[in-house]
MMTF fields as JSON, N, C-alpha, C and O atoms, coordinates in Angstrom:
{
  "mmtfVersion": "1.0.0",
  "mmtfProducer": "UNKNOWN",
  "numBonds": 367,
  "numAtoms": 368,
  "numGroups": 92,
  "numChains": 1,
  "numModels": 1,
  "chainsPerModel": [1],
  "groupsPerChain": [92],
  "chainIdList": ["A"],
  "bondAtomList": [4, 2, 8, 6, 12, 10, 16, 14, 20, 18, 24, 22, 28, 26, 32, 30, 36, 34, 40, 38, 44, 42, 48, 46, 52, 50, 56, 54, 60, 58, 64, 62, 68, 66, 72, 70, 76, 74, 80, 78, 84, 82, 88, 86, 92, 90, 96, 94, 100, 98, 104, 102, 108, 106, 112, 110, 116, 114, 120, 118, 124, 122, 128, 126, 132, 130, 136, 134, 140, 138, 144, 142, 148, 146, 152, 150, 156, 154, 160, 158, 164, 162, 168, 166, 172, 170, 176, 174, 180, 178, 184, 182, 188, 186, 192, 190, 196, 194, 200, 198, 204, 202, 208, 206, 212, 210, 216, 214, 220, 218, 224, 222, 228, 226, 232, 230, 236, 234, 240, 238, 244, 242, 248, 246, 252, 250, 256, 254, 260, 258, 264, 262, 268, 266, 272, 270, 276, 274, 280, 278, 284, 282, 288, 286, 292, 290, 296, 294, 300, 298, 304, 302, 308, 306, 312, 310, 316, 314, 320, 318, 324, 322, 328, 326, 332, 330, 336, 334, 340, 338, 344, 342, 348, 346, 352, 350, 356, 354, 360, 358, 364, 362],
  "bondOrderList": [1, 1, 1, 1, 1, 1, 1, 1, 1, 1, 1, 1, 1, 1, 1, 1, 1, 1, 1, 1, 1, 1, 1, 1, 1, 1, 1, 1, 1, 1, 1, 1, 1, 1, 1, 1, 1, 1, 1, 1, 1, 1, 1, 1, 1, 1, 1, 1, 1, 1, 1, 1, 1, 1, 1, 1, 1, 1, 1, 1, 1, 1, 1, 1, 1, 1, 1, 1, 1, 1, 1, 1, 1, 1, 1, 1, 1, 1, 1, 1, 1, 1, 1, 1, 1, 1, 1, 1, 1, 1, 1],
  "groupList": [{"groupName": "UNK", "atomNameList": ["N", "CA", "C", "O"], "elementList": ["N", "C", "C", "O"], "formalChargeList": [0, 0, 0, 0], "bondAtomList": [1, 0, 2, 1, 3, 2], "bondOrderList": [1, 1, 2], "singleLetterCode": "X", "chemCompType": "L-PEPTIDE LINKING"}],
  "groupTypeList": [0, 0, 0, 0, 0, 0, 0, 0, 0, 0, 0, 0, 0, 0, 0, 0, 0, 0, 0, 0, 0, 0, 0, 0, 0, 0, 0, 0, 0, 0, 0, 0, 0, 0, 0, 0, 0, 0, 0, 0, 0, 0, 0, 0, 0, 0, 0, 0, 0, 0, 0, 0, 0, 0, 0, 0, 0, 0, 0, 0, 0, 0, 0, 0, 0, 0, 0, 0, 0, 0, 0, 0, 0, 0, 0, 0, 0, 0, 0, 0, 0, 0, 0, 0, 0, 0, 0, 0, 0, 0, 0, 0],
  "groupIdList": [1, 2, 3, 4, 5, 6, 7, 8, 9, 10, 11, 12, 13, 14, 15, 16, 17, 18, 19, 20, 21, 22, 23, 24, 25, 26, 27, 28, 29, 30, 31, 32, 33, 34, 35, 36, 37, 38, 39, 40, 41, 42, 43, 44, 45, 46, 47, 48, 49, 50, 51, 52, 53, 54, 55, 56, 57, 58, 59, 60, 61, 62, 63, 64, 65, 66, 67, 68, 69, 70, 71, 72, 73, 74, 75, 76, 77, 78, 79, 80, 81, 82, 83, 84, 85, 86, 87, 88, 89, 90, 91, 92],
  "secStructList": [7, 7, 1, 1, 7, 7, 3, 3, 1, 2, 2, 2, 2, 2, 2, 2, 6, 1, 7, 1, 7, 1, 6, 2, 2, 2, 2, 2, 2, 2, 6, 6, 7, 3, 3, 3, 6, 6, 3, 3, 7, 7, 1, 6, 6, 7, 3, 3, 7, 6, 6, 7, 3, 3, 3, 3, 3, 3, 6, 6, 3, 3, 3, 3, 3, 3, 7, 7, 7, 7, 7, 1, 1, 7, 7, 7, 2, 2, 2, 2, 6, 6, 1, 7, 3, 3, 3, 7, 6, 6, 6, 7],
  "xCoordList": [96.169, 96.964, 96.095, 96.533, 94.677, 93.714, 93.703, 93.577, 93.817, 93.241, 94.654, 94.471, 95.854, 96.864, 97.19, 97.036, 97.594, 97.065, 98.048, 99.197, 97.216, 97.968, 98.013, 97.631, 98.336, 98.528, 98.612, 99.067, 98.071, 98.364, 99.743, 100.161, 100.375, 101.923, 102.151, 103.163, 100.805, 101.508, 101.374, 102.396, 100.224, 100.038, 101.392, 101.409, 102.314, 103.116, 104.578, 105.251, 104.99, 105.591, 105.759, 106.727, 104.566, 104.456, 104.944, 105.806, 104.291, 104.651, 106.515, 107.022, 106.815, 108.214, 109.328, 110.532, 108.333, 109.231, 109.971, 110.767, 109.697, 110.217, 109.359, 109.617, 108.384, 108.161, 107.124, 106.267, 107.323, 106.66, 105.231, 104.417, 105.16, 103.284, 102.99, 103.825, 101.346, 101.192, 100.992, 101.15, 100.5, 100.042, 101.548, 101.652, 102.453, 104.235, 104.391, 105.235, 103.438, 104.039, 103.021, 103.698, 101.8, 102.038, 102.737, 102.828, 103.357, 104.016, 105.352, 105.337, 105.979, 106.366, 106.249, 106.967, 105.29, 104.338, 104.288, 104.49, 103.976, 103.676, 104.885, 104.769, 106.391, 107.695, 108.266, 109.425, 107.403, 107.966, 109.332, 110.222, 109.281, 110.271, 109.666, 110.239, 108.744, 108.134, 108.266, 107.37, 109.196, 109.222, 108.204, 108.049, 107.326, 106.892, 107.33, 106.787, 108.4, 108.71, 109.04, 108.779, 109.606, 110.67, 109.271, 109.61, 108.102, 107.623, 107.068, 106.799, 106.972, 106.447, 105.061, 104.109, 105.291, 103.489, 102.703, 103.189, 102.111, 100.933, 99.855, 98.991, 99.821, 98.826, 99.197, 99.743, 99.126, 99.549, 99.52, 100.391, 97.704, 97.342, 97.292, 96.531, 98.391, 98.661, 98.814, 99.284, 98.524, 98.569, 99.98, 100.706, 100.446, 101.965, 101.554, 100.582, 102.691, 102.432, 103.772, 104.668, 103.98, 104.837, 106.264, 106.093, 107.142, 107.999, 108.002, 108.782, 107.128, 107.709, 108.772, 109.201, 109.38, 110.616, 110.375, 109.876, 111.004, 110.389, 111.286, 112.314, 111.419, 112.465, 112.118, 111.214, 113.151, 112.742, 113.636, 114.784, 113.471, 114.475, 114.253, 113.458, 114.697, 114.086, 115.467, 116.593, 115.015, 116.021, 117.345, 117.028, 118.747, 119.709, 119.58, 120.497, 119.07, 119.45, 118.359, 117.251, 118.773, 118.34, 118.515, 119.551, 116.464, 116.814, 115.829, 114.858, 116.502, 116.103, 115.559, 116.237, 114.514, 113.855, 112.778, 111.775, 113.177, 112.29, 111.203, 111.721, 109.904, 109.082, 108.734, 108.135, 109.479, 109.169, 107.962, 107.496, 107.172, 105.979, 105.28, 105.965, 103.777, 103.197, 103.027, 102.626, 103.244, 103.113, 101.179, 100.106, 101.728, 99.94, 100.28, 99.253, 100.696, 101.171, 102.421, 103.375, 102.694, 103.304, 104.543, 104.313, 105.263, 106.22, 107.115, 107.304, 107.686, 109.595, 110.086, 109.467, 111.689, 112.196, 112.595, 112.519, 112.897, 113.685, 112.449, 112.823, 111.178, 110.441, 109.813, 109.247, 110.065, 110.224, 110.638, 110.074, 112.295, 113.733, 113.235, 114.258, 112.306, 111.409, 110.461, 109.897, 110.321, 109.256, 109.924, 109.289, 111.245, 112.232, 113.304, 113.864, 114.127, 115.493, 115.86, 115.28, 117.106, 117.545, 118.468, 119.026, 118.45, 118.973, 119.895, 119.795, 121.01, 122.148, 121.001, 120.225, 120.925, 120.824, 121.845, 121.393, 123.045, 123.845, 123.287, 123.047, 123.151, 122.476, 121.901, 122.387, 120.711, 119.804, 119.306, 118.435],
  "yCoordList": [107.029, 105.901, 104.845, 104.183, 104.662, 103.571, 104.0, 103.014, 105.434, 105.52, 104.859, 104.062, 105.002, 104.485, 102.892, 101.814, 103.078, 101.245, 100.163, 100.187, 99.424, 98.492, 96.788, 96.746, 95.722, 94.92, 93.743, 94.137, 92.101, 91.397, 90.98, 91.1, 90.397, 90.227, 88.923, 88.607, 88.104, 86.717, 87.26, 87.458, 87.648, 88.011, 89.174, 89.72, 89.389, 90.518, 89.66, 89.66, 88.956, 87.721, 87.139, 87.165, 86.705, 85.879, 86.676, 86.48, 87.328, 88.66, 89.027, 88.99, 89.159, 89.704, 88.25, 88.197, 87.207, 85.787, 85.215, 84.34, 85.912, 85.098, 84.059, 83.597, 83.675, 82.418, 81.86, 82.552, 80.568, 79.78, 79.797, 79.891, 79.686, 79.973, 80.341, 80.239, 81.07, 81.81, 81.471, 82.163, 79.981, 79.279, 79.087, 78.681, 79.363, 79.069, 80.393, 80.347, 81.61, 82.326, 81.809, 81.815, 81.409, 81.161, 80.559, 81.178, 79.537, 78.426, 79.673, 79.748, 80.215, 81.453, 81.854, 81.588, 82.649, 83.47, 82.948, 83.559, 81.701, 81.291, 80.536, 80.295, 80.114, 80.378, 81.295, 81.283, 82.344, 83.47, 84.225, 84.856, 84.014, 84.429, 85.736, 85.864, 86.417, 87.615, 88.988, 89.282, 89.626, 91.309, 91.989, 91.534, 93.233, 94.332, 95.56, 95.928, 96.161, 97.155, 97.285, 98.303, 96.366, 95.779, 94.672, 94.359, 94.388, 93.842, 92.584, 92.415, 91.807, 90.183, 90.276, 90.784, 89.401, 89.631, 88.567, 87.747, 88.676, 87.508, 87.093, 86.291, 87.539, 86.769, 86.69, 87.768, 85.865, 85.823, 86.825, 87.424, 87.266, 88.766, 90.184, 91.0, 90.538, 91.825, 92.753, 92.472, 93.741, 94.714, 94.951, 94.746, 95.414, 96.168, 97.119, 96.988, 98.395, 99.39, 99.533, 98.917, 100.631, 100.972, 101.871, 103.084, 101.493, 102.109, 101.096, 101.406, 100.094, 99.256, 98.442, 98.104, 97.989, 97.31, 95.263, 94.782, 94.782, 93.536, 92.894, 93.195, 91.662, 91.225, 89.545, 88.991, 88.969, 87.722, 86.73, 86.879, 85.768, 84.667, 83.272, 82.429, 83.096, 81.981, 81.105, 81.434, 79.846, 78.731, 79.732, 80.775, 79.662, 80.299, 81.865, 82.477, 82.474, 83.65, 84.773, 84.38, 85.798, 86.647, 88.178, 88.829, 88.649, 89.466, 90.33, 89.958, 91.905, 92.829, 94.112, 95.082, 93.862, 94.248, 95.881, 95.998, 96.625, 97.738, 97.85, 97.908, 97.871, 97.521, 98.996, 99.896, 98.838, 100.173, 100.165, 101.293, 99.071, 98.897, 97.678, 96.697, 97.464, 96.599, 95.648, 94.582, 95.755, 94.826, 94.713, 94.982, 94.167, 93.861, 92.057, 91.777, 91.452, 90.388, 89.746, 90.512, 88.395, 87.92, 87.6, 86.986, 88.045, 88.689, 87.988, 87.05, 88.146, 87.399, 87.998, 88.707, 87.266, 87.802, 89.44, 90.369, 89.643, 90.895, 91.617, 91.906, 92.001, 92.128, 92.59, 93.651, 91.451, 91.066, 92.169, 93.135, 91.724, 92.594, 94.236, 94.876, 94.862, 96.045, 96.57, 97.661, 95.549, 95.851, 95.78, 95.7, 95.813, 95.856, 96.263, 96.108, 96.954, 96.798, 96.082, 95.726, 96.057, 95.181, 96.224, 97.245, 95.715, 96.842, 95.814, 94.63, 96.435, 95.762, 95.071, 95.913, 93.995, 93.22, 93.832, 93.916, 94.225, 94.702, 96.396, 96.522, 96.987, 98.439, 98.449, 99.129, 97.637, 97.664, 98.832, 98.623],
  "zCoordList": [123.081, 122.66, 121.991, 121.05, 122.545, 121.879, 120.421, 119.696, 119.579, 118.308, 117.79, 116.87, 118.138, 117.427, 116.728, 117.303, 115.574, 115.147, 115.931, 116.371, 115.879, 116.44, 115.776, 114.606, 116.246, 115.572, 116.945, 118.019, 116.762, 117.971, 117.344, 116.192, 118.596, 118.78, 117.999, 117.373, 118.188, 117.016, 115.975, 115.319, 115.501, 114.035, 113.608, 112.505, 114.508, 114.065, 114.02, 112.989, 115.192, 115.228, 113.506, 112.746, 113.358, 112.173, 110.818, 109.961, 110.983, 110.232, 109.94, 108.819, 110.444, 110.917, 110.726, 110.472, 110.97, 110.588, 111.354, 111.012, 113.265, 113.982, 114.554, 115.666, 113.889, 113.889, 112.82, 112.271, 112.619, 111.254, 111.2, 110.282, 112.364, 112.631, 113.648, 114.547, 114.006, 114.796, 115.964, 116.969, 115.863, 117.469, 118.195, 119.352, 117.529, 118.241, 119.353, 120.248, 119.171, 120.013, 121.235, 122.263, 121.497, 122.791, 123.546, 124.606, 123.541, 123.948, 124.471, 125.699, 124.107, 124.319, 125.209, 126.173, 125.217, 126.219, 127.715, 128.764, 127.495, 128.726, 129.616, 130.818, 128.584, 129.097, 129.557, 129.971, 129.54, 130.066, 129.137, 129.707, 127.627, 127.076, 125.873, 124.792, 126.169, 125.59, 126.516, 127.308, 126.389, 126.545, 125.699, 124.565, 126.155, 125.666, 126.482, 127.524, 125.868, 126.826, 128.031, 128.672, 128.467, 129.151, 130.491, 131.632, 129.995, 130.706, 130.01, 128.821, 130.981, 130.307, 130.072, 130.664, 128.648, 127.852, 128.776, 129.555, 128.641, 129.747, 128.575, 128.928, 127.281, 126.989, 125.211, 124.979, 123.873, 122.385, 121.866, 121.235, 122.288, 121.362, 121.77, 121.248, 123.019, 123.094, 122.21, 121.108, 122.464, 121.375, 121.306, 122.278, 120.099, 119.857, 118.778, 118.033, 118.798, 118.027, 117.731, 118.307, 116.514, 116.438, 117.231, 117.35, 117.568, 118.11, 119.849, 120.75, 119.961, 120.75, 120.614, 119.511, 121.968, 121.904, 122.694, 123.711, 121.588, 122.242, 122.541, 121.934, 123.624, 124.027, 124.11, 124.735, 123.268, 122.615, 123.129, 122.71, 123.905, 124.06, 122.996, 123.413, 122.104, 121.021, 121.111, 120.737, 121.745, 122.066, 121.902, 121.33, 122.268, 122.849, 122.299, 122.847, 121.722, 120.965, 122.076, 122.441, 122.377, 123.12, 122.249, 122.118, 121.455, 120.157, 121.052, 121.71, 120.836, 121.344, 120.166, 119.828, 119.811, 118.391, 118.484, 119.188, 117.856, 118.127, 116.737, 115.622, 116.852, 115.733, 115.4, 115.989, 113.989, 113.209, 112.565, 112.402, 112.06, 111.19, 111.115, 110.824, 111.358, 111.548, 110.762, 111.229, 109.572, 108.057, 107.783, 108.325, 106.651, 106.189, 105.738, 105.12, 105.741, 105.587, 105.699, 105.836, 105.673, 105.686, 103.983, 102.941, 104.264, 102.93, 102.753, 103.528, 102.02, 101.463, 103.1, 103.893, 103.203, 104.642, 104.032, 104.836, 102.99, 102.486, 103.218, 104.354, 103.011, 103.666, 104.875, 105.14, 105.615, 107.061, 107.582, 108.094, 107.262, 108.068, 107.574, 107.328, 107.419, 107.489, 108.228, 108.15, 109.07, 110.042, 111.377, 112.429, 111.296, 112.668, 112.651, 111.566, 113.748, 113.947, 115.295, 116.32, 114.771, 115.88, 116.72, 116.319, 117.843, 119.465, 119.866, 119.544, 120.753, 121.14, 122.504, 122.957, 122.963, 124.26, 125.363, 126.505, 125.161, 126.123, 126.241, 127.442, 125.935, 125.447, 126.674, 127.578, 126.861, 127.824, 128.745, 129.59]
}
């Protein structure tokens, strides 16, 4: 699993455009509002790979996101909305 690429979770965050900048996901983190696979991140720069599922509480909205691709930057949103799908929250 170590050779597989990976990417840290703000820099992928940022990436993906759920949030404006990268220092926003700790503040996050440490609310306790970051899923990795159905477990709470404990720290900004966890690793994520492809085909993880993340679980996002961002002020009222509760987004249950499966990351298809890590990006190489930060892009137009057309973009973005490529490096994820979105999963029903009720699904669970």
């Amino acid at each position: 699993m170590s050779g597989e690429p990976a990417l840290r979770l703000d820099k992928w965050l940022w990436h993906a455009r759920f949030v404006r900048r990268r220092e926003a996901v700790e503040p996050l983190v440490a609310a306790r509002r970051v899923r990795l696979n159905g477990r709470l991140v404990g720290r900004s720069h966890q690793k994520i790979r492809e085909g993880d599922v993340l679980t996002l509480l961002l002020g009222p909205r509760l987004l249950v996101v499966r990351v298809l691709a890590l990006g190489e930057r930060r892009g137009p949103a057309s973009e973005a909305r490529g490096l994820y799908e979105e999963l029903d929250p009720e699904a669970g």
